[in-house]
C-alpha positions in Angstrom: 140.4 108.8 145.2 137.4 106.7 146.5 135.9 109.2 147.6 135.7 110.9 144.8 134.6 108.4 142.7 130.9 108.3 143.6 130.6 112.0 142.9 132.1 111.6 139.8 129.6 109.1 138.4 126.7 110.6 140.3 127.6 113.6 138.3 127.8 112.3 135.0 124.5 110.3 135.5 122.5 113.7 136.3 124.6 115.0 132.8 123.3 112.0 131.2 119.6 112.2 132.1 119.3 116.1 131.5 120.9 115.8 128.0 117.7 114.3 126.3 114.6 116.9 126.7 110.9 116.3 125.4 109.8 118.5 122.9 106.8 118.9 120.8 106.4 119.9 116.9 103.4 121.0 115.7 102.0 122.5 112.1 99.2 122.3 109.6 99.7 121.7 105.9 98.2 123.1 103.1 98.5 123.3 99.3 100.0 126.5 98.6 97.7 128.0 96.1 93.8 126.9 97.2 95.2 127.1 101.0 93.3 123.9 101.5 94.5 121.5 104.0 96.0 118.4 103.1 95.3 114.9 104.6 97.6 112.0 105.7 100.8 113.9 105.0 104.1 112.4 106.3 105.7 114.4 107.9 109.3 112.7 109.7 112.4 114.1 111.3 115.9 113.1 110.5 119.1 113.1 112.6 121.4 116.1 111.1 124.5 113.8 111.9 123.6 110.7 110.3 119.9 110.8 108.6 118.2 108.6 111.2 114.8 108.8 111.3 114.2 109.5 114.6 110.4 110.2 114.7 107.4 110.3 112.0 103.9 111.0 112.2 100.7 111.8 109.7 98.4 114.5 109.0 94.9 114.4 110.1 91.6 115.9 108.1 92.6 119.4 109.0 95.8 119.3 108.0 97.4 119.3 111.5 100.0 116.8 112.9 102.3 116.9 116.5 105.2 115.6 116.8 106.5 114.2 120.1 109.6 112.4 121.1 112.4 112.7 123.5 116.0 113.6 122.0 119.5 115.1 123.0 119.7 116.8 120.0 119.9 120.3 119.7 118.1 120.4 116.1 116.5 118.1 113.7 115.5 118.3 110.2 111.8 117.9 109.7 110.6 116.8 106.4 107.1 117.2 104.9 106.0 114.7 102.3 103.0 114.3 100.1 102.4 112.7 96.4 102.2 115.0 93.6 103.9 117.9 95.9 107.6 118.8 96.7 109.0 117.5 99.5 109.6 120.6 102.3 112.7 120.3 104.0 112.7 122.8 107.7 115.5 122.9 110.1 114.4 123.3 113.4 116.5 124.2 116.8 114.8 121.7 119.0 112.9 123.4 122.2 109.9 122.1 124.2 107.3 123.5 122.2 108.0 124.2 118.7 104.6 125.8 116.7 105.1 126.0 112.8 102.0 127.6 112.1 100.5 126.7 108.1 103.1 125.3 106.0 102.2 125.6 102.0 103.2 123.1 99.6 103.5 123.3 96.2 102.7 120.7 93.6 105.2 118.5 91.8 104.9 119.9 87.9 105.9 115.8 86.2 104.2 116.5 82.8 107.7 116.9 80.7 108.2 114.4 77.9 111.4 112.5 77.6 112.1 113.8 81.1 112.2 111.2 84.0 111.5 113.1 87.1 112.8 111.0 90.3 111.9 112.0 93.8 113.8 111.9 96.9 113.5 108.5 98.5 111.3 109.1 101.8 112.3 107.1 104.8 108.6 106.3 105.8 105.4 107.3 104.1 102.1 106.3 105.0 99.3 105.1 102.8 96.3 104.5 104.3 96.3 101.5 106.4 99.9 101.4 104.8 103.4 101.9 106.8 106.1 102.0 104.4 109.8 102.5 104.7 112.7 102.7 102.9 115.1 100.0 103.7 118.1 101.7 102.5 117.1 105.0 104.9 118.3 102.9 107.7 122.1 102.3 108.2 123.5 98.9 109.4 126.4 97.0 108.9 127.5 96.0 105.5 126.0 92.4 106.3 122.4 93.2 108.1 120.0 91.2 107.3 116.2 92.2 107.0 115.9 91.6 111.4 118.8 94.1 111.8 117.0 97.0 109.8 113.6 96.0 111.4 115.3 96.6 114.7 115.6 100.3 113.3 112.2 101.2 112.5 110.3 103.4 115.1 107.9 101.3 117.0 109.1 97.9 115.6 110.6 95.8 118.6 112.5 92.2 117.9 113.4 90.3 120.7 116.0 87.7 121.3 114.0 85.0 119.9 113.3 86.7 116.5 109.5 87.8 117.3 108.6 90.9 115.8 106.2 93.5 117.3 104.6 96.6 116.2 103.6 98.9 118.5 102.9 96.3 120.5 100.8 94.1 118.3 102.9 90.9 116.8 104.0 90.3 113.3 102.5 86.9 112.2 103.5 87.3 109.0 106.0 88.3 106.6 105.9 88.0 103.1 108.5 88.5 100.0 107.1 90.8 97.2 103.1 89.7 98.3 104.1 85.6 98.4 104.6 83.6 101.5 108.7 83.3 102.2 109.0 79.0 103.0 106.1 79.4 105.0 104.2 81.4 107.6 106.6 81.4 110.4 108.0 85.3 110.0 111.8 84.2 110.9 112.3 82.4 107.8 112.9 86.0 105.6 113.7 88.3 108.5 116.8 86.2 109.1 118.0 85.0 105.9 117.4 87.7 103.3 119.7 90.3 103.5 119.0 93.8 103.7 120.6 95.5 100.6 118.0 93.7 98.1 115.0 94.9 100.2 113.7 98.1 98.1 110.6 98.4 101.0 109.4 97.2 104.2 105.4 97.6 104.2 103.5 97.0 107.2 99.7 96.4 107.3 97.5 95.1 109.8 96.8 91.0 109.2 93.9 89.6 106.9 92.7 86.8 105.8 92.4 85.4 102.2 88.4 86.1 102.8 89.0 89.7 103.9 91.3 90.1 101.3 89.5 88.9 98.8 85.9 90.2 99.8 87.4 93.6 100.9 86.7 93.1 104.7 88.4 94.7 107.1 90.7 92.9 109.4 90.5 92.6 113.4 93.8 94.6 113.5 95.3 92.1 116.1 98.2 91.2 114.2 100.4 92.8 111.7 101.7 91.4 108.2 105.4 92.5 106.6 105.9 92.5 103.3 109.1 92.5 101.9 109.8 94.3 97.9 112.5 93.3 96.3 114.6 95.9 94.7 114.3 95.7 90.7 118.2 95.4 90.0 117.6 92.0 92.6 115.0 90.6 91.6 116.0 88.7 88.4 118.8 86.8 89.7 120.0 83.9 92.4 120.6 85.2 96.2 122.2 82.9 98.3 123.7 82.5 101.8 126.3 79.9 103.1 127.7 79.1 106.6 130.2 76.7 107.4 132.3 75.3 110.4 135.2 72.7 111.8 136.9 72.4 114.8 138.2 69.8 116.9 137.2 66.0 117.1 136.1 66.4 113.3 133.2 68.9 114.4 131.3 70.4 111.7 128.5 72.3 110.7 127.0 73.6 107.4 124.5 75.8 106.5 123.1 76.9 103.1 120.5 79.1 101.0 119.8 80.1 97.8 116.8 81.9 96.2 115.8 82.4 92.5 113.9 85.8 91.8 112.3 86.4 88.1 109.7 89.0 89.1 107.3 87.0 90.6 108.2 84.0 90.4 110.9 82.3 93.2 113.0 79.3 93.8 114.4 78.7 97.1 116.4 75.5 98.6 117.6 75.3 102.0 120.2 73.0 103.1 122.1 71.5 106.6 124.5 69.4 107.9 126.1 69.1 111.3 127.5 66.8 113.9 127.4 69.3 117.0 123.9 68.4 118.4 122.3 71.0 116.3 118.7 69.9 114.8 119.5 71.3 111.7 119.6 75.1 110.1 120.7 77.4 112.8 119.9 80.5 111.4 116.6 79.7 113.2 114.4 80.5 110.6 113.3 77.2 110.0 113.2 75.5 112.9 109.2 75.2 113.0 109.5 73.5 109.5 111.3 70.2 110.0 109.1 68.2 112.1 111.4 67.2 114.9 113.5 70.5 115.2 113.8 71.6 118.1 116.5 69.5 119.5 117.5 66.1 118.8 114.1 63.8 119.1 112.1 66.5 120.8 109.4 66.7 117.8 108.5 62.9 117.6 109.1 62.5 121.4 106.4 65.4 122.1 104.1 63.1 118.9 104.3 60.1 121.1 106.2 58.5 119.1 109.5 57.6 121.3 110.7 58.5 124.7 113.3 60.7 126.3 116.8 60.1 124.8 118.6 62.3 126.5 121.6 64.0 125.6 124.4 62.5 123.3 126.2 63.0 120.3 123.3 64.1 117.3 124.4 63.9 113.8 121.5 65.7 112.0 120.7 66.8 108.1 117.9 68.8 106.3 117.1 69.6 102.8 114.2 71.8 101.8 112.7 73.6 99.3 109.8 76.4 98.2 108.4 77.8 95.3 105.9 80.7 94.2 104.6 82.5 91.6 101.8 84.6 90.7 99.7 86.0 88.4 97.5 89.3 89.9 93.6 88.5 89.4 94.6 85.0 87.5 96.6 82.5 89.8 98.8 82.5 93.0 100.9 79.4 93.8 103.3 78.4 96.2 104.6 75.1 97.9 107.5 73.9 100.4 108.6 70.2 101.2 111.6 69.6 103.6 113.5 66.4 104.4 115.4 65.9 107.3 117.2 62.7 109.1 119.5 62.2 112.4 121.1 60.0 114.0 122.0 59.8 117.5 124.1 58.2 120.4 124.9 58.1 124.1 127.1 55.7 126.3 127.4 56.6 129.9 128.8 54.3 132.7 128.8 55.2 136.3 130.5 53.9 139.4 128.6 54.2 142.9 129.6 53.4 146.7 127.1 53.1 148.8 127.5 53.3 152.8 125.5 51.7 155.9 126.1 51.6 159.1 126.8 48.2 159.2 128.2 47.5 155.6 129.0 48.8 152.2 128.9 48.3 148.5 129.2 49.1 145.0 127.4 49.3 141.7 128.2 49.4 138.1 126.3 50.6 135.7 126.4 51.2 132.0 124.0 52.8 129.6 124.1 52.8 125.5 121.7 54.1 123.6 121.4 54.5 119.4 118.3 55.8 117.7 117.5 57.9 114.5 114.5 59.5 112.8 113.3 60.8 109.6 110.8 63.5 108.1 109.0 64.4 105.7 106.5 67.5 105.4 105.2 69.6 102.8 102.4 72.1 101.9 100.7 73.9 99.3 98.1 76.6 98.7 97.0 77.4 94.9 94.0 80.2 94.4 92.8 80.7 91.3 90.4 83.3 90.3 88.2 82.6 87.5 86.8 86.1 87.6 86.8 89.0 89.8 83.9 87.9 92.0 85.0 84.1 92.1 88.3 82.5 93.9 88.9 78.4 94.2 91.6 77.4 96.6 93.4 74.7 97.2 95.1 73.6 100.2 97.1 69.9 101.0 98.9 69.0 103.0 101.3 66.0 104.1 103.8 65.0 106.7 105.5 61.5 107.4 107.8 61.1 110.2 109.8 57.7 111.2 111.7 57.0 114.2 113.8 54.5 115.9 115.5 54.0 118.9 117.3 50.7 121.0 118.3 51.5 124.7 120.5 48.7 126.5 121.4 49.2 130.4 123.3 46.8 132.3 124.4 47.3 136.4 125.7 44.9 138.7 126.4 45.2 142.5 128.9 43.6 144.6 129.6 43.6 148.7 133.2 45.0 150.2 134.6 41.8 149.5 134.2 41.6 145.7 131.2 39.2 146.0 128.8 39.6 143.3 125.2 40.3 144.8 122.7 41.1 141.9 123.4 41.7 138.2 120.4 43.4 135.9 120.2 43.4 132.2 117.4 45.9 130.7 116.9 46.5 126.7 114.6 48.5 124.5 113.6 49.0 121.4 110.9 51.7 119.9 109.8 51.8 116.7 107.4 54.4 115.5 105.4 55.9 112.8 103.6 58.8 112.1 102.1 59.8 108.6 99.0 62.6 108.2 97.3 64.0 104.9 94.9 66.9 104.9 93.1 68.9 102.2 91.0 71.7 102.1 88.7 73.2 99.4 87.0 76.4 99.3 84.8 78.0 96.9 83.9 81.8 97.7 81.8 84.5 95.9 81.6 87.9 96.1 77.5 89.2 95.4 76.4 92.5 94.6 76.0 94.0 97.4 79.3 95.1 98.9 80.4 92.8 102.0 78.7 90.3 101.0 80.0 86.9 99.9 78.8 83.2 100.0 81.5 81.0 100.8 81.7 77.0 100.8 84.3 74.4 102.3 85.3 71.2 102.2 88.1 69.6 104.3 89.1 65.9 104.9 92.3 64.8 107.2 94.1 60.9 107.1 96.2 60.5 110.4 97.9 57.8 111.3 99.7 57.0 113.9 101.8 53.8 114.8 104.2 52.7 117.5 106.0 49.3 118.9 107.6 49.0 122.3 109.7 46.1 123.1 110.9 45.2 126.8 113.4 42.7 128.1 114.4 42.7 131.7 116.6 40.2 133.7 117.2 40.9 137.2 119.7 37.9 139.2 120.0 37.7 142.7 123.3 35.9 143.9 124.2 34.8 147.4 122.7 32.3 149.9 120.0 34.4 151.6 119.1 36.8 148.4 116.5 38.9 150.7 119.0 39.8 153.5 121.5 40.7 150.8 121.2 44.3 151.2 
């Protein structure tokens, strides 16, 4: 039977590898009638078992697109898209070069009154500079949230740590229905909405307020989500709660909640736990919070205290964000979060230490105690006064507070129980850290298109405050103290 074995799996990795072939589709569309070709067409292929998208592509200024993938599928259903035409549905037996030859479309007639004509929901359609899909095109579990249907989309990667790629290029960016999401770090509303209100996932490449505003176009570096709300959803409260106990009265609690009215959205945030967790650990806001990334970490990286180590962390967060907008009047949006902890560590050790000519032992204890507190918020308000003038306003504040008192005691005594030297060592830190920033800018579009005159002001109040307090008593007991040991 061993010997078999290897054959056997052997054979079903050759079955395995052969199963999926390359293949290439290729075709030129045109409107049926004029027998003109048609531009930046979608053209996408589906899965016949399940309706997964398995590959998309676009029409160039001829009217030609090629599809190429690899698959183990024996046929596929290729769909052509276009606005104002019918949707063309082909089923094609997959080979490795599959040649349509023209395809004609035909123009949607919509010009009925009283008549609502609804089209078929396209899994991806692309608009220009525009990659939109269809979130509900892309089946997940019941509870997916927006990172589990991003992990679907063709040439969108997420890796374990939530950061989001696009063929290659990162997302720096994610946005719900135009507005920033709690703020600019993209995990905050690819972890915590949930996928059945998202209506469409649009991805662009990444401007600036400037570009977008003056019409410039970006470096194409980075890529910006943004996240639609379906209409049903987005008048209403959407929330999300977590919660834990176990043993030694272990807890943990987790919870959001989000008011849409069109464009206009509430959100609050909210932590608790004693389990050594910095705060929310849906990881989505873990940027936000000052100090979050474990324990002290954020104000001991600030300067502000030294290493604690670990112990027991007791740690809880409060936040929340708003936004709303007006198109070519207003756009607002502000976040402040609160969080505190507390934190503790007692160790004791017991050592022996060997010579050659004699031995002996030390005791030593360790207790430490220390919290912290923070503050942060941030705002950004742009208003335009007219189409060729935008003011915006950006503060900005954080205050953070900690405190910490370290005691360590040891003593050392010789084989026969005689004390030798005792040491008594205690600290205490006390710090503070408090910054406010604002930035102005003025900018104006001229005449000429591209150009724009545009004028800042900035100002920034740091500061930055810390106490240390030593006391150290060392005792040396015995007749010759030097010789001790």
């Amino acid at each position: 039977m061993s010997k078999l074995l290897p054959s056997l799996l052997i054979c079903i990795f050759i079955y395995s590898s052969s199963a999926a072939q390359e293949f290439k589709v290729s075709g030129t569309v045109v409107d049926a009638l004029t027998k003109k070709p048609l531009e930046a067409t979608t053209i996408y292929a589906e899965s016949p078992r399940d309706s997964s998208l398995v590959t998309y592509t676009i029409s160039d200024g001829d009217g030609f697109f090629e599809l190429e993938e690899r698959s183990n599928l024996k046929a596929l259903n290729l769909f052509i898209s276009y606005i104002g035409y019918k949707t063309k549905s082909i089923k094609i037996s997959l080979k490795a070069l599959v040649k349509l030859g023209n395809i004609p479309m035909e123009e949607q007639v919509q010009e009925l009154k009283g008549v609502n004509i609804v089209g078929e929901r396209v899994p991806i359609t692309i608009k220009k500079d525009t990659m939109e899909f269809n979130a509900d095109s892309f089946t997940t579990r019941p509870d997916a949230t927006v990172e589990d249907v991003l992990k679907k989309l063709p040439g969108v990667q997420v890796d374990r740590d939530g950061k989001i790629t696009v063929n290659g290029k990162e997302v720096n960016k994610v946005l719900v229905n135009g507005q920033v999401f709690f703020s600019n770090d993209p995990k905050v509303a690819t972890k915590s909405l949930p996928k059945e209100v998202i209506d469409k996932i649009q991805i662009t490449d990444t401007k600036t307020k400037t570009q977008e505003f003056t019409g410039e176009e970006s470096d194409g570096e980075n890529k910006t989500i943004n996240l639609t709300i379906k209409k049903d959803k987005n008048k209403g409260y959407i929330g999300r709660l977590a919660a834990g106990y176990g043993t030694d009265d272990r807890y943990q609690v987790n919870g959001l909640l989000n008011y849409f009215n069109d464009r206009e959205r509430i959100s609050f945030i909210a932590s608790s736990n004693n389990i050594n967790n910095s705060g929310f650990s849906f990881d989505e806001i873990y940027d936000m919070v000052g100090n979050t990334r474990g324990g002290y970490d954020g104000a001991r990286d600030a300067g502000l205290i030294n290493n604690f180590g670990n112990g027991i962390t007791t740690s809880s967060n409060i936040g929340g964000s708003y936004a709303n907008a007006d198109k070519g009047q207003y756009e607002l949006d502000g976040n402040y979060f609160f969080g505190y902890s507390d934190s503790f560590n007692n160790q004791r050790t017991s050592r022996e230490n060997i010579l050659p000519d004699r031995r002996f032992f030390t005791e030593n204890e360790s207790n430490f105690a220390g919290s912290t507190n923070s503050n942060r918020g941030a705002a950004n308000l742009e208003f335009d006064i007219d189409s060729t003038l935008r003011i915006t306003v950006e503060p900005s504040m954080s205050i953070n507070r900690t405190y910490s008192q370290r005691v360590n005691t040891s003593s050392t005594i010789n084989a026969d129980g005689e004390l030798i030297n005792q040491n008594d060592r205690s600290t205490l830190e006390d710090g503070f850290q408090r910054n406010f920033s604002n930035r102005f800018n003025i900018i104006k579009k001229l005449d000429t298109i591209g150009k724009f005159i545009s004028l800042s002001f900035s100002n920034n109040n740091t500061e930055n405050n810390s106490t240390s307090n030593l006391n150290s008593l060392r005792e040396v007991f015995g007749d010759n103290p030097n010789s001790s040991f």
